[in-house]
C-alpha positions in Angstrom: -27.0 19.8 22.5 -23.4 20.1 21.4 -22.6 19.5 17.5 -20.2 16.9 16.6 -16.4 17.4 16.1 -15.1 17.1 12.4 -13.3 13.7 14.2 -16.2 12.4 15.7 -18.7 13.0 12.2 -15.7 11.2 10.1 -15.6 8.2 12.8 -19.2 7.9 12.5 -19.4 7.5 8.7 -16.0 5.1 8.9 -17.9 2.3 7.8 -18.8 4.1 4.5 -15.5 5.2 4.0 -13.7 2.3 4.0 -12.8 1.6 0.6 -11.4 -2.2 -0.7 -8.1 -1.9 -0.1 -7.0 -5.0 -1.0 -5.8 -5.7 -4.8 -3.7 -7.4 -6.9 -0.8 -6.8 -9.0 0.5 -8.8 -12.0 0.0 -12.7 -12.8 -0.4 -14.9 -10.0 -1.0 -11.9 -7.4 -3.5 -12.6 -4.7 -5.4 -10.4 -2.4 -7.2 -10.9 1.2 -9.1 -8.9 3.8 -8.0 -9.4 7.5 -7.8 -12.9 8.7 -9.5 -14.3 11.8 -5.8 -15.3 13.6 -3.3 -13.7 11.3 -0.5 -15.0 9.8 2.6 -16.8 11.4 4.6 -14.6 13.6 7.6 -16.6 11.7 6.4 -15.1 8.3 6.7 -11.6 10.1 9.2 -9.5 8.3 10.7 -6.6 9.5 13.4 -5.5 7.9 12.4 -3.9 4.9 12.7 -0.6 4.0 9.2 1.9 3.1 8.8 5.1 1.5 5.0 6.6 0.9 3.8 9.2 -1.0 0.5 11.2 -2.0 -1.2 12.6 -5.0 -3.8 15.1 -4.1 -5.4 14.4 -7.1 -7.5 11.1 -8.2 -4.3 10.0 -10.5 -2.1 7.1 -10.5 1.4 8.0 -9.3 2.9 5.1 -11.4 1.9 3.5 -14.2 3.1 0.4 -16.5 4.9 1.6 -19.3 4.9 -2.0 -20.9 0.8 -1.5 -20.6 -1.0 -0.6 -23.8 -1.9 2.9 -23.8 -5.3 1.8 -24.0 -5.7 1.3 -20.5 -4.0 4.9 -19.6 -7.8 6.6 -18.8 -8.9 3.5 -16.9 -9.8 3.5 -12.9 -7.7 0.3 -12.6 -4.4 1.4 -11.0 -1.1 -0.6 -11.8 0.5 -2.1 -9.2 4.3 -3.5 -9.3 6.2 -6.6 -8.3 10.1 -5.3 -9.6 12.7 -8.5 -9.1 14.8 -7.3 -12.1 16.6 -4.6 -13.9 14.3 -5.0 -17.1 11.4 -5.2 -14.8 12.4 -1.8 -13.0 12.4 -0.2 -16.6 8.5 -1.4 -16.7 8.2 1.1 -13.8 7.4 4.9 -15.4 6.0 8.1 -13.1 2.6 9.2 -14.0 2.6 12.1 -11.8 4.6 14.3 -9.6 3.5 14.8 -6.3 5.8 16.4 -3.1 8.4 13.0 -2.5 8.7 11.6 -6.5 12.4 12.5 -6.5 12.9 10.9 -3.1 10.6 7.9 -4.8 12.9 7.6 -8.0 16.2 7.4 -6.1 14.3 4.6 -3.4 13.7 2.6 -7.1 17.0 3.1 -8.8 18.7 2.3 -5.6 17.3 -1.2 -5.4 19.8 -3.8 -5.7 17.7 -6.9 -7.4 20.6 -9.2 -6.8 19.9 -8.7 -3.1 16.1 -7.0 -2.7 13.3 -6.8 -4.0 10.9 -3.8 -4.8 6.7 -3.9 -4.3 4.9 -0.9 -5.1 0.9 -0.6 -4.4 -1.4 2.6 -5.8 -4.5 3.2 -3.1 -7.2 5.4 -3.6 -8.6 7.5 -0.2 -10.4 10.4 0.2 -8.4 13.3 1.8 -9.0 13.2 5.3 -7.1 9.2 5.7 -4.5 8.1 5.3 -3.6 4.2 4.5 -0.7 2.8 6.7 1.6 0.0 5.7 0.7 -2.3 9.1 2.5 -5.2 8.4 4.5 -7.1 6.0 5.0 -11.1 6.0 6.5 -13.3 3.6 4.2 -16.7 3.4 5.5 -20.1 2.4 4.0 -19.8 -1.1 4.0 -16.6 -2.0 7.0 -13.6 -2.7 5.4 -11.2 0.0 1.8 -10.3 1.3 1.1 -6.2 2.5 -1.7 -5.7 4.9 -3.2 -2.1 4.9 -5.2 -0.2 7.2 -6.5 3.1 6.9 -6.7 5.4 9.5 -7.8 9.3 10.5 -5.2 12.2 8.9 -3.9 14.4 12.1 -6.6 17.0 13.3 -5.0 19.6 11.9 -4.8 18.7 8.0 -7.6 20.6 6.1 -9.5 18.0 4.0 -13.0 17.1 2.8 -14.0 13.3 2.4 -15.1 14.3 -0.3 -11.7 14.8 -2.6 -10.7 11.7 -3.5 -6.2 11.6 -3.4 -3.9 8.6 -4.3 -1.5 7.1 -2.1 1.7 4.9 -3.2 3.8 3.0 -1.2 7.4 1.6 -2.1 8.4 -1.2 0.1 11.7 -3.0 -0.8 12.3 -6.3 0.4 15.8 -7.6 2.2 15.3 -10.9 0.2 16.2 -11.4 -4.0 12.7 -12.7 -5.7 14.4 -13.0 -9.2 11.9 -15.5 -11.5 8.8 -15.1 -8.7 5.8 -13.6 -9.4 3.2 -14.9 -6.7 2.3 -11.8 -3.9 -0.6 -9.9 -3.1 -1.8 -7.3 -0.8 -4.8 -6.6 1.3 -6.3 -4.6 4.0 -9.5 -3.2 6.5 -10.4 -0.7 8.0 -8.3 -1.5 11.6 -5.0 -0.4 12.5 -5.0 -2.9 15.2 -2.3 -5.8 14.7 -4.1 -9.1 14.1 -4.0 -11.6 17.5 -1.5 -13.9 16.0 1.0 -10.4 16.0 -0.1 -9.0 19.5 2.1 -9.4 22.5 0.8 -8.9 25.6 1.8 -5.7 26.4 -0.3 -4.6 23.2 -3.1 -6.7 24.6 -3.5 -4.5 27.5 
């Protein structure tokens, strides 16, 4: 008998793996694991723009600087809703993995009369990655982020047993000045919900 691939022993523990993806960020945030339907295809937005980057490390990327420094040693990672210019300022880098200078000019570059910035902190062990699948912006709420986390190409070294930190900076073509109502959430499928499927993705 044939010992398992590296691919095939991380599929089987999957279920183990997947970590809560979902969170919150800030007052009046919300979070959610995958509906049964999905959202409204006319909530879908598209248009944004996305930037991602990784700490191979266990460390927050980003961190509050208006946060007591209390909090600095804590597992709870801060999480940002940005809709102004004293808001972006809020914003500090905790650490400087491959892409922070890229990340810094994505941040300064938002134009708050016109956009809006989100940026979520995810733990995941090395061998995943977690994927932005889709972004909508609900009736009641600034924006929502749905997550998935998915297998790292075969050919990336890694042991589920390092734990790394994945940020992603999404900006928003839409102004959310004086809003503070958003969340994010996730699972462990990559696979659109039905409510987002067209047919050809059906087949």
């Amino acid at each position: 008998m044939s010992l398992p691939t590296r691919r095939q022993v991380l599929h089987a523990g999957g279920a183990s793996l997947v970590a809560a993806l979902a969170g919150c960020s800030g007052e009046g945030s919300s979070s959610s694991f995958d509906e049964p339907s999905g959202p409204s295809p006319d909530a879908l937005v598209t248009d944004y723009d996305h930037l991602q980057l990784r700490n191979d490390a266990e460390s927050a990327i980003f961190r509050n600087a208006a946060r007591d420094d209390e909090g600095a040693g804590s597992s709870y990672f801060d999480d940002f809703l940005v809709t102004t210019d004293e808001e972006r300022e809020d914003v500090a880098v905790a650490a400087e993995p491959d892409g922070i200078d890229e990340a810094r000019a994505f941040i300064d570059q938002t134009d708050f009369d016109e956009q809006t910035l989100v940026i979520t902190q995810h733990r995941t062990d090395a061998c995943h990655r977690v994927k932005l699948l889709y972004v909508t912006h609900p009736p009641d709420s600034v924006v929502h982020l749905d997550f998935c986390r998915s297998l790292r190409a075969a050919s990336v070294e890694c042991s589920v047993d390092d734990r790394h930190v994945v940020a992603s900076l999404v900006r928003l073509p839409y102004s959310s000045k004086g809003e503070s109502s958003w969340g994010h959430g996730g699972g462990s499928s990559c696979r659109l919900p039905p409510s987002l499927r067209t047919e050809t993705e059906d087949a």
